[in-house]
PAZAPA-4460 file (N, C-alpha, C; in steps of 0.05 Angstrom, whole numbers, plus 32768, in hexadecimal, padded with zeros to 4 digits):
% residues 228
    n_x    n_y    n_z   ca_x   ca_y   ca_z    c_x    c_y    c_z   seq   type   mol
   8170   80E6   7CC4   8163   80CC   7CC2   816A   80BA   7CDA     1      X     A
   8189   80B8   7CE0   8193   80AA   7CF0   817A   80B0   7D0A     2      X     A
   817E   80CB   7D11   8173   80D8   7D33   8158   80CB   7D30     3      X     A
   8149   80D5   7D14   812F   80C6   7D17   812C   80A9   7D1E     4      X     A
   8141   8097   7D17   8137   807F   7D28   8142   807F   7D3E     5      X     A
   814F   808C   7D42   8157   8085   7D5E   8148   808C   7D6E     6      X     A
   8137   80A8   7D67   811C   80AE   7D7B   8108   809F   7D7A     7      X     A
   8104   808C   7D5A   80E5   807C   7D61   80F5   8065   7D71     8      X     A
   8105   8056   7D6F   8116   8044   7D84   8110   8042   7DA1     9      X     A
   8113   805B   7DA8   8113   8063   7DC5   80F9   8061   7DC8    10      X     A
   80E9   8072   7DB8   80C1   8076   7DC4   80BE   8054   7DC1    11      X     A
   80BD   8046   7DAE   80B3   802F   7DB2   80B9   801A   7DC9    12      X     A
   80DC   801C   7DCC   80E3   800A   7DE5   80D0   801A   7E03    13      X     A
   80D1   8033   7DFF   80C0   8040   7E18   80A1   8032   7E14    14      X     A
   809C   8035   7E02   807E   8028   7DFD   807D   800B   7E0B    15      X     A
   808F   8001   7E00   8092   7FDA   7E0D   8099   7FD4   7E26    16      X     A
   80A8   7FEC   7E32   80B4   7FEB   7E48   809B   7FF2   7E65    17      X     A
   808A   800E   7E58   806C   8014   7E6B   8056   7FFA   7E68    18      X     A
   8057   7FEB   7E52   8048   7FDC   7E4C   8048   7FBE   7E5E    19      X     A
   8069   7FB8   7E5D   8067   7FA4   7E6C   8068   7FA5   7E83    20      X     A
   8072   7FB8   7E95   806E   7FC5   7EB1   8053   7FC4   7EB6    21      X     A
   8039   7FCC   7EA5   801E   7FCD   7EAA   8017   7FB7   7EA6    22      X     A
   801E   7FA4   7E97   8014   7F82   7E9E   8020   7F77   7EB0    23      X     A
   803B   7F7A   7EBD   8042   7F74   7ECC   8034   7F75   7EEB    24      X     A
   802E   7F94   7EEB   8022   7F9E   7F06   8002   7F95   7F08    25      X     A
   7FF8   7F92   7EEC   7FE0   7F7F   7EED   7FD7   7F66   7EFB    26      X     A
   7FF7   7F51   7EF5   7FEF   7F38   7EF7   7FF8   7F3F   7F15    27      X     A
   8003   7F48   7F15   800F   7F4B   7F39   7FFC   7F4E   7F55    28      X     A
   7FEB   7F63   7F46   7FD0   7F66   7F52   7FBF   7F53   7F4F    29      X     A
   7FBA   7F35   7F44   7FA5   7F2A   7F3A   7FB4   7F11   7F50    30      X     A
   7FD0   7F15   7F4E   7FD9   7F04   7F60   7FDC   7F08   7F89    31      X     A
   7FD2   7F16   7F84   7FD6   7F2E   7F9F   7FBA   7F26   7FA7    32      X     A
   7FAA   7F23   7F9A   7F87   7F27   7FA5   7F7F   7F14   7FBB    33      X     A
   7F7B   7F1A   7FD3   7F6F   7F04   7FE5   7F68   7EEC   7FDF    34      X     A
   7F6F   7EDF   7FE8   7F5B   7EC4   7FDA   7F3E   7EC6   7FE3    35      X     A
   7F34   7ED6   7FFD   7F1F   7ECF   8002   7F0D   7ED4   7FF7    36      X     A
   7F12   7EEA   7FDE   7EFB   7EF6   7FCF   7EF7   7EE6   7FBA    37      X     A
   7F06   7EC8   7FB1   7EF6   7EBC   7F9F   7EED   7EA0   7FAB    38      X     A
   7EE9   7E94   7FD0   7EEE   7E87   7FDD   7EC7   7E85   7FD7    39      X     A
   7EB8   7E74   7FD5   7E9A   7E6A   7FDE   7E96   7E75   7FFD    40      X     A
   7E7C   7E7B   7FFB   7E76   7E7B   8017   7E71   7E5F   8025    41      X     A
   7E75   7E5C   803F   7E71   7E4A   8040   7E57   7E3D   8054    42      X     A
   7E51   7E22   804A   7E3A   7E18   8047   7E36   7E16   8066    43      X     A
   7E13   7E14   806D   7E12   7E15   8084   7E10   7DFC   809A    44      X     A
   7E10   7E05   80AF   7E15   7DEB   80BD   7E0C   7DE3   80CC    45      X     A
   7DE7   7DEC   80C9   7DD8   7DDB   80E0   7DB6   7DE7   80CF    46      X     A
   7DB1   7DD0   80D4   7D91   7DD0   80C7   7D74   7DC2   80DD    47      X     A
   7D5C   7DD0   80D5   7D4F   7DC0   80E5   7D3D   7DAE   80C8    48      X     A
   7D2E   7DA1   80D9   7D20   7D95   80BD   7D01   7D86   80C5    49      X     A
   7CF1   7D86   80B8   7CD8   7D6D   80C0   7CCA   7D64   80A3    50      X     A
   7CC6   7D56   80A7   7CB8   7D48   808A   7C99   7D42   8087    51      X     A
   7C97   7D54   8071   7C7A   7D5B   8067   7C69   7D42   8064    52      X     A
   7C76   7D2D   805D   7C65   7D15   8053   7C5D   7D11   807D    53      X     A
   7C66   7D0C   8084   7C54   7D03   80A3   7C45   7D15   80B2    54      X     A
   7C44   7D2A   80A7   7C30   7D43   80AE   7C15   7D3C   809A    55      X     A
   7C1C   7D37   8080   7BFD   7D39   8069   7BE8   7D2C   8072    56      X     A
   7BEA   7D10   8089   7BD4   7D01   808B   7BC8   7D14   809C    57      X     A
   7BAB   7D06   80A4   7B9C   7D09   80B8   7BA2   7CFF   80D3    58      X     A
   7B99   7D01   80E7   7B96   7CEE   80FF   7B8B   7CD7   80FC    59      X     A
   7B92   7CC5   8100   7BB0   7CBB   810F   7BCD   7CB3   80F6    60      X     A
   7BC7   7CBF   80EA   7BE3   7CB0   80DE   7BF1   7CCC   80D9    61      X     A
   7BF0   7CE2   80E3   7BFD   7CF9   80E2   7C11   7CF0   80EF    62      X     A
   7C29   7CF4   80F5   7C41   7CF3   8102   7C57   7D05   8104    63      X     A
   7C48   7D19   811B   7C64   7D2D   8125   7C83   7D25   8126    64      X     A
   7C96   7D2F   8116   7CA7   7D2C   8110   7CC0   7D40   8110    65      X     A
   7CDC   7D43   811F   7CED   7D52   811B   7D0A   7D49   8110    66      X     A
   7D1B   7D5B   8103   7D33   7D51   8109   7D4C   7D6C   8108    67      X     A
   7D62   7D5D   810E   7D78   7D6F   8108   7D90   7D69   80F7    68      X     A
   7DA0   7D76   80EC   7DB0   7D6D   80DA   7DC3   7D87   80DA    69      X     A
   7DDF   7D77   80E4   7DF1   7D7F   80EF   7E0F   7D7E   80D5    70      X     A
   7E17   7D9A   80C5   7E2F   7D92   80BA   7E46   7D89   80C1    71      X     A
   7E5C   7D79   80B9   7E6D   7D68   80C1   7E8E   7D72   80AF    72      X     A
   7E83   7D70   809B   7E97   7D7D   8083   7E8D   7D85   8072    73      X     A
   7E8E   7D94   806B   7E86   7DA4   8046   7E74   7D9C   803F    74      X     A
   7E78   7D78   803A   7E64   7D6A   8031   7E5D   7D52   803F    75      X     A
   7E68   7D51   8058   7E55   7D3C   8066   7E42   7D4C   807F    76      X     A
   7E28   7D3F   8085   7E14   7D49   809B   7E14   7D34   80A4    77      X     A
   7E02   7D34   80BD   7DFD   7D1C   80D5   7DDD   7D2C   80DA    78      X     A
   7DCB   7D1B   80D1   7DB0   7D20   80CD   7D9E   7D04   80E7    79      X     A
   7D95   7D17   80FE   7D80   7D05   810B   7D64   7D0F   8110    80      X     A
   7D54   7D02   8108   7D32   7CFB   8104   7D27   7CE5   8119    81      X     A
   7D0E   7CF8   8124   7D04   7CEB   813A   7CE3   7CF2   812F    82      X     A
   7CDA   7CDB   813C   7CBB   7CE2   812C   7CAE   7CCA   8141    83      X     A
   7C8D   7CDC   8145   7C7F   7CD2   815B   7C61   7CCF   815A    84      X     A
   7C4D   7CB9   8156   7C31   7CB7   8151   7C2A   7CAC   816C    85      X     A
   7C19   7CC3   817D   7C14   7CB1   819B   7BF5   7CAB   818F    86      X     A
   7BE0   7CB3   817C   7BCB   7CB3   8175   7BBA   7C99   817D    87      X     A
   7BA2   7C94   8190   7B99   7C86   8196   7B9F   7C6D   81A4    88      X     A
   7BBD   7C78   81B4   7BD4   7C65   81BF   7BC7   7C52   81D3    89      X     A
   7BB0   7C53   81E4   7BA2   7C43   81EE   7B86   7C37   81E6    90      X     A
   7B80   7C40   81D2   7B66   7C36   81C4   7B4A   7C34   81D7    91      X     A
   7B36   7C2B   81CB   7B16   7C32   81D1   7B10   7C13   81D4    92      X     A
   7AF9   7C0F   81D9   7AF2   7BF9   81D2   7ADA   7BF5   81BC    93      X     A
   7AD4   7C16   81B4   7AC9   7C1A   8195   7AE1   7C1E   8181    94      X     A
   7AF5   7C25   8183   7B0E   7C2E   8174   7B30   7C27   817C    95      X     A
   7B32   7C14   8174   7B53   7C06   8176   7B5F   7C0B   8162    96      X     A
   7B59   7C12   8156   7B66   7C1A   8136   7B81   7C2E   813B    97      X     A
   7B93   7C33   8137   7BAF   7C40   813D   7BC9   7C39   812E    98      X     A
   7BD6   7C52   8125   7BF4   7C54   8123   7C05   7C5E   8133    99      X     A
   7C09   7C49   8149   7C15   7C5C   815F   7C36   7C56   815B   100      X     A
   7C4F   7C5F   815C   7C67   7C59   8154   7C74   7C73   815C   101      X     A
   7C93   7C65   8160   7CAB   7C83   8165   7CBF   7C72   8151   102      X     A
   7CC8   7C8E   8148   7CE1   7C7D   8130   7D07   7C98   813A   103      X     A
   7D14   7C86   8138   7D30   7C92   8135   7D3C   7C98   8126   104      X     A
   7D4C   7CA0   8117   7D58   7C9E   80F9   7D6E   7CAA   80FA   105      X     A
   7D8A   7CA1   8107   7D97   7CB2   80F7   7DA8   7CB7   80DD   106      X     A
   7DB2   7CBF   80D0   7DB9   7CC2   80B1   7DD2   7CD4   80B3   107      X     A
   7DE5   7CC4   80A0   7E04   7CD0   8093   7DFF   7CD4   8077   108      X     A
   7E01   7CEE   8075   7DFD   7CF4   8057   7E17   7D04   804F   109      X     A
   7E1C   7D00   8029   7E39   7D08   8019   7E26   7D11   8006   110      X     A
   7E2C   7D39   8006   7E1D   7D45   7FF4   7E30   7D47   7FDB   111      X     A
   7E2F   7D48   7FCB   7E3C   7D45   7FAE   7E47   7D64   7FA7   112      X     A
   7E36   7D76   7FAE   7E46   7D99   7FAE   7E4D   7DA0   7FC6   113      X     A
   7E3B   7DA9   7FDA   7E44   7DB1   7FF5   7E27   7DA7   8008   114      X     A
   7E28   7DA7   801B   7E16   7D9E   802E   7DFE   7DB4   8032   115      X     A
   7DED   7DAA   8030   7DD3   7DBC   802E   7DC5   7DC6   800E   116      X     A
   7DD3   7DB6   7FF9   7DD5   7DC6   7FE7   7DD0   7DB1   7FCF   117      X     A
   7DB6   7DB0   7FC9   7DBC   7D95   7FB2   7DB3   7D77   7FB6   118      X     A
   7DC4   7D64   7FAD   7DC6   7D47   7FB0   7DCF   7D42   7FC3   119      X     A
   7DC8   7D2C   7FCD   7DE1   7D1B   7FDD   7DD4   7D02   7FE0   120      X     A
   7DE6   7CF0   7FED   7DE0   7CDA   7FF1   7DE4   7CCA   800A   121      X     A
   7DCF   7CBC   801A   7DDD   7CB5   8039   7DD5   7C99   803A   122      X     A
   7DE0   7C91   8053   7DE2   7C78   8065   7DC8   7C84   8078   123      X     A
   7DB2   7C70   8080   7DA1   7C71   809F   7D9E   7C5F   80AC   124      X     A
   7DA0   7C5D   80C1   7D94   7C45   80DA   7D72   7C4E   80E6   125      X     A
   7D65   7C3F   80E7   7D48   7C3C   80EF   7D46   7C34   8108   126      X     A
   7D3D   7C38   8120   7D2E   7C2D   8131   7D14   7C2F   8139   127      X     A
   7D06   7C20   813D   7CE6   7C33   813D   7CD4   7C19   8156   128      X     A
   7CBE   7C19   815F   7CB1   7C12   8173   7C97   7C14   816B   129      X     A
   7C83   7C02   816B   7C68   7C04   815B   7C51   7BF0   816C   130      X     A
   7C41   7BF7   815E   7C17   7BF8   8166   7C0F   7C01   8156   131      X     A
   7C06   7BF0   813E   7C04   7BF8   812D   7BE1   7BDE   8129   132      X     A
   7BD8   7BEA   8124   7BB3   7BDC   811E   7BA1   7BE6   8111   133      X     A
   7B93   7BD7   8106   7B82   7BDF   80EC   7B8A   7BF2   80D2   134      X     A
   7B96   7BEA   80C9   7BAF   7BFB   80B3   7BB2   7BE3   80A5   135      X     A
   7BAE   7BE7   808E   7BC5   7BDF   8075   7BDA   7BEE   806D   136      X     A
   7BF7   7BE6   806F   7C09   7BF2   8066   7C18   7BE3   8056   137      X     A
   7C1E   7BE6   803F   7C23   7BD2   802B   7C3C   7BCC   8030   138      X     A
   7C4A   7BAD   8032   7C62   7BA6   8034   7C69   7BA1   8060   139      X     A
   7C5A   7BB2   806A   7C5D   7BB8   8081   7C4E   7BA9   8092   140      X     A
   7C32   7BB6   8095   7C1F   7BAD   80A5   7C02   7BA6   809A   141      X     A
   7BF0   7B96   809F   7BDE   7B8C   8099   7BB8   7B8D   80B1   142      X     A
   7BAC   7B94   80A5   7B99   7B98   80C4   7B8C   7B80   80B9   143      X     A
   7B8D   7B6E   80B1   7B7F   7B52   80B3   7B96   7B3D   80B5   144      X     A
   7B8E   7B27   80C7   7BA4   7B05   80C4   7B88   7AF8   80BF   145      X     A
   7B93   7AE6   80AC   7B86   7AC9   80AE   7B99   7AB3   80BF   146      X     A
   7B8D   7AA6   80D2   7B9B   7A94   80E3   7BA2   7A7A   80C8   147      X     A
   7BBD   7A6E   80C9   7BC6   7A64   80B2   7BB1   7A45   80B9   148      X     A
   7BAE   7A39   80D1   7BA3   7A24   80DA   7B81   7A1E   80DD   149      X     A
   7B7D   7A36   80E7   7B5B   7A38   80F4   7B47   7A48   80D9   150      X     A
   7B61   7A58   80CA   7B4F   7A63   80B1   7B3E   7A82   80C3   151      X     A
   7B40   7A83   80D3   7B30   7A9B   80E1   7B3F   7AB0   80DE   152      X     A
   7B2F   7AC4   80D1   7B40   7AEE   80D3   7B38   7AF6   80E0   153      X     A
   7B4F   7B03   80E8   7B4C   7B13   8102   7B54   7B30   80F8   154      X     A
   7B4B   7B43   80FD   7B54   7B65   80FC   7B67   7B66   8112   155      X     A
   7B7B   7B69   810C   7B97   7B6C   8120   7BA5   7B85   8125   156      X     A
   7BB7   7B85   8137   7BC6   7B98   813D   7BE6   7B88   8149   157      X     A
   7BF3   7B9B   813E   7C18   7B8B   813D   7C2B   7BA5   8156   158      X     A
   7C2B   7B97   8168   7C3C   7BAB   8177   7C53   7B9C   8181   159      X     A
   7C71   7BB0   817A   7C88   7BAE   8176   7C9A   7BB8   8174   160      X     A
   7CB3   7BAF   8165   7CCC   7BC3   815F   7CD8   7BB9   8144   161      X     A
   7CED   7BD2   8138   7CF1   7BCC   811F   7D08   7BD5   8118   162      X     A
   7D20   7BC7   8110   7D37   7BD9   8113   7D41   7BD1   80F5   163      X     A
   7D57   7BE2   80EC   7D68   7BE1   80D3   7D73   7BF8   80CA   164      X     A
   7D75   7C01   80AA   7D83   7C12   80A1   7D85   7C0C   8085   165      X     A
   7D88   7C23   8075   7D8C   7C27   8058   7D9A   7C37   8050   166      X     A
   7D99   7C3D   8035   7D9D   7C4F   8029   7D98   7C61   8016   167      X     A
   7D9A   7C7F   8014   7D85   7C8E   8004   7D8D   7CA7   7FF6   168      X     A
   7D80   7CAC   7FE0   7D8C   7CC7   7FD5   7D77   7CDA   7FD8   169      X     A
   7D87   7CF2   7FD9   7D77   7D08   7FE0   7D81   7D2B   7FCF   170      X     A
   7D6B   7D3A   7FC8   7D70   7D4B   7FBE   7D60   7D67   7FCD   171      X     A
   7D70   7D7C   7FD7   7D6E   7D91   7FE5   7D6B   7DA8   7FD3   172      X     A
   7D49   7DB2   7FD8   7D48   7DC9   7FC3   7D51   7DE3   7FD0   173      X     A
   7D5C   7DF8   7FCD   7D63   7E12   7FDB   7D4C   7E21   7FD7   174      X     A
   7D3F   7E30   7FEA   7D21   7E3D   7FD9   7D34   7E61   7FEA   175      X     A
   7D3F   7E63   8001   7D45   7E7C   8002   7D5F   7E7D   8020   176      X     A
   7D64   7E91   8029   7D7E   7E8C   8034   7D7D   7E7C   804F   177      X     A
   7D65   7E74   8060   7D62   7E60   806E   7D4A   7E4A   806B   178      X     A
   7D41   7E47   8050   7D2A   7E2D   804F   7D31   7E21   8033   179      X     A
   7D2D   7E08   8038   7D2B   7DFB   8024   7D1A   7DE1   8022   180      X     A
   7D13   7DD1   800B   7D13   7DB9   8008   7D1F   7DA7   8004   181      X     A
   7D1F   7D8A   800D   7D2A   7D76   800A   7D1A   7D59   7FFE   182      X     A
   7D1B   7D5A   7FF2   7D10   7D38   7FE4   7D21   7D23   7FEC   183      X     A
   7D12   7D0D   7FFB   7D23   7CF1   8005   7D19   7CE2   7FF7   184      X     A
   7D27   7CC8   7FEF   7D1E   7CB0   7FE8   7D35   7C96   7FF3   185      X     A
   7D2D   7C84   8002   7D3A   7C70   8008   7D37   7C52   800E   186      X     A
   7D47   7C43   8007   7D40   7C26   8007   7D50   7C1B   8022   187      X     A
   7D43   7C04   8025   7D55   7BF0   8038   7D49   7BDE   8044   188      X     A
   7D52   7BD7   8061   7D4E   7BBC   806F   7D3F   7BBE   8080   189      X     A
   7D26   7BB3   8090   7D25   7BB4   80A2   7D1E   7B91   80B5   190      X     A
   7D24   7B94   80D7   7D1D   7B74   80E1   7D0E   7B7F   80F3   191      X     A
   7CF3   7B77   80EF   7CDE   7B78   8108   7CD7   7B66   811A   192      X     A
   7CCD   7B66   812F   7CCD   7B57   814B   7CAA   7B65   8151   193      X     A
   7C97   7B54   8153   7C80   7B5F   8154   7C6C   7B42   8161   194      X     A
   7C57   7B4D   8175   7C41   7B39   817C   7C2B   7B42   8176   195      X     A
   7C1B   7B34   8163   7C06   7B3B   8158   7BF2   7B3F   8174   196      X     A
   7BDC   7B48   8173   7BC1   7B43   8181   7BA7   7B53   8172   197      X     A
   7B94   7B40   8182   7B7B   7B4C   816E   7B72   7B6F   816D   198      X     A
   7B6E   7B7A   8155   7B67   7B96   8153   7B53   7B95   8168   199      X     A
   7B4A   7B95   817B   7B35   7BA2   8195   7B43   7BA3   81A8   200      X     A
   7B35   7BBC   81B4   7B42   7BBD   81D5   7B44   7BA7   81E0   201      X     A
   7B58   7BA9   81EA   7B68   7B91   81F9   7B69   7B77   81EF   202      X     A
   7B6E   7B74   81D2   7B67   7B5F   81C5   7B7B   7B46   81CB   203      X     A
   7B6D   7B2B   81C2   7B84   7B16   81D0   7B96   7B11   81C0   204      X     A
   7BA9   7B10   81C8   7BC8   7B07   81B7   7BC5   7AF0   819E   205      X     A
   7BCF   7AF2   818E   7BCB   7AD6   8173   7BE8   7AD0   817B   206      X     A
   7BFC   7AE5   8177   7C16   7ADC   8178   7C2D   7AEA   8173   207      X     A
   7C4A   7AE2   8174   7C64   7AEE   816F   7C6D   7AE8   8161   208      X     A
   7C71   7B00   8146   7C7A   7AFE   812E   7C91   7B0C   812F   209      X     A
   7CA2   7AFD   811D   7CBE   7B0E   810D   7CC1   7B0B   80F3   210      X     A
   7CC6   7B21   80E1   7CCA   7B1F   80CF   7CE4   7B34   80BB   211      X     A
   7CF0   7B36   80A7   7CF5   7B43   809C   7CE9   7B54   8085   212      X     A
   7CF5   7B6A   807B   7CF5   7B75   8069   7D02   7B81   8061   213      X     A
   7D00   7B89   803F   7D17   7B93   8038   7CF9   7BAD   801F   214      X     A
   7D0A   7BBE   8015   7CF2   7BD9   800B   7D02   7BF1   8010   215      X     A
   7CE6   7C06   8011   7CE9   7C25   8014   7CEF   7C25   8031   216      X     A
   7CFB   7C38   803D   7D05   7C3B   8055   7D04   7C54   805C   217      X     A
   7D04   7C65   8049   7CFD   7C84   804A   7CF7   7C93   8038   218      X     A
   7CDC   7CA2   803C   7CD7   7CB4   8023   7CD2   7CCA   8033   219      X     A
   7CD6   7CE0   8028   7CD2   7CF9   8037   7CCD   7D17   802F   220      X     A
   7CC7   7D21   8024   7CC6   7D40   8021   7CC7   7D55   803B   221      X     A
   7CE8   7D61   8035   7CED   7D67   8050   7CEC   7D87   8051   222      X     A
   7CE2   7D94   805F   7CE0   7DB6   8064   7CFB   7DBD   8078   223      X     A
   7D12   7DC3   8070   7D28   7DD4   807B   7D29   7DE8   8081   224      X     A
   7D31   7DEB   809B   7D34   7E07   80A2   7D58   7E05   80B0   225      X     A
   7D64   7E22   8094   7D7A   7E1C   809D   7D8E   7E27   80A9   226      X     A
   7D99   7E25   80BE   7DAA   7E3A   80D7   7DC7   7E3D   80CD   227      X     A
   7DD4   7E5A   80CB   7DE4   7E5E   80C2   7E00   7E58   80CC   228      X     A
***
């Protein structure tokens, strides 16, 4: 009886003894594993971009447009947009009508997961340069004045400059391993510096206006193409 326990004794401590050696050598290995095989790839760091909304019009209010957007950290980019309407930049004397303008933009954006990827949210500065006639643009521009004194309308044209900056949130759709979409929306400031003159060729000056505004500052649907 004695020997018999003494032999199940022995098999069992052998049992506990292979057992914990094999969890041991387990965790050892789990601790051993590279890190880089559970590390994200990492996000990329240079994009091109142009936005659909200034392509959809017709002539003249189409507006060729590029930009670039440059990663910074994980989750910050440095995004600049340049955009250009030379359309009917010297006018007719049957047709003065025009959106002629160049705009600047650059933008600091903080993506909330990683850069390229999602949400984020930025800072922009505006500069832009305009000839702008026979257009209503709501909040903006106007193709009629009534003179406040004489009561006479005139079909006008406002050529100028326009500077400021806002801020905007934005969401980046991934569609495949270099394109995506981006949805902009943004508010803010702008101070314009502008001299009216009458909508016709070579029309005579009414006058020099300044004014503010405050609104939308950027809307965009943007087509990404993105460099690894």
């Amino acid at each position: 009886m004695t020997k018999k326990l003494i032999i199940l004794f022995v098999a069992v401590g052998a049992i506990c003894v292979c057992s914990t050696r094999g969890l041991s050598q387990g965790f050892t290995n789990l601790t051993e594993t590279p890190p880089a095989a559970f590390t994200a790839q990492t996000p990329p760091a240079f994009a091109l971009r142009t936005n659909l909304i200034y392509w959809a019009a017709i002539v003249p209010q189409v507006t060729p447009n590029f930009g670039v957007e440059l990663g910074i950290t994980p989750k910050i980019t440095l995004n600049l947009i340049g955009a250009y309407n030379p359309w009917n930049l010297k006018g007719t004397a049957d047709n003065n009508k025009k959106m002629v303008h160049w705009i600047v933009e650059p933008e600091v954006k903080y993506w909330f997961c990683e850069r390229f990827n999602g949400a984020s949210v930025g800072v922009h500065l505006i500069y832009s340069q305009f000839n702008v006639g026979g257009y209503d643009i709501p909040l903006l521009f106007k193709k009629k004045y009534t003179d406040p004194y004489t009561k006479i309308v005139y079909d006008v044209r406002d050529q100028g400059s326009a500077y400021g900056g806002g801020v905007s949130y934005n969401y980046h759709w991934i569609l495949n391993k270099h394109f995506g979409v981006e949805f902009s929306l943004g508010v803010g400031f702008l101070y314009m510096q502008y001299t009216r003159y009458e909508c016709v060729h070579c029309g005579a000056e009414i006058g020099p206006f300044k004014r503010s505004y405050m609104g939308p500052t950027k809307l965009g649907i943007n087509l990404i193409y993105v460099i690894k």
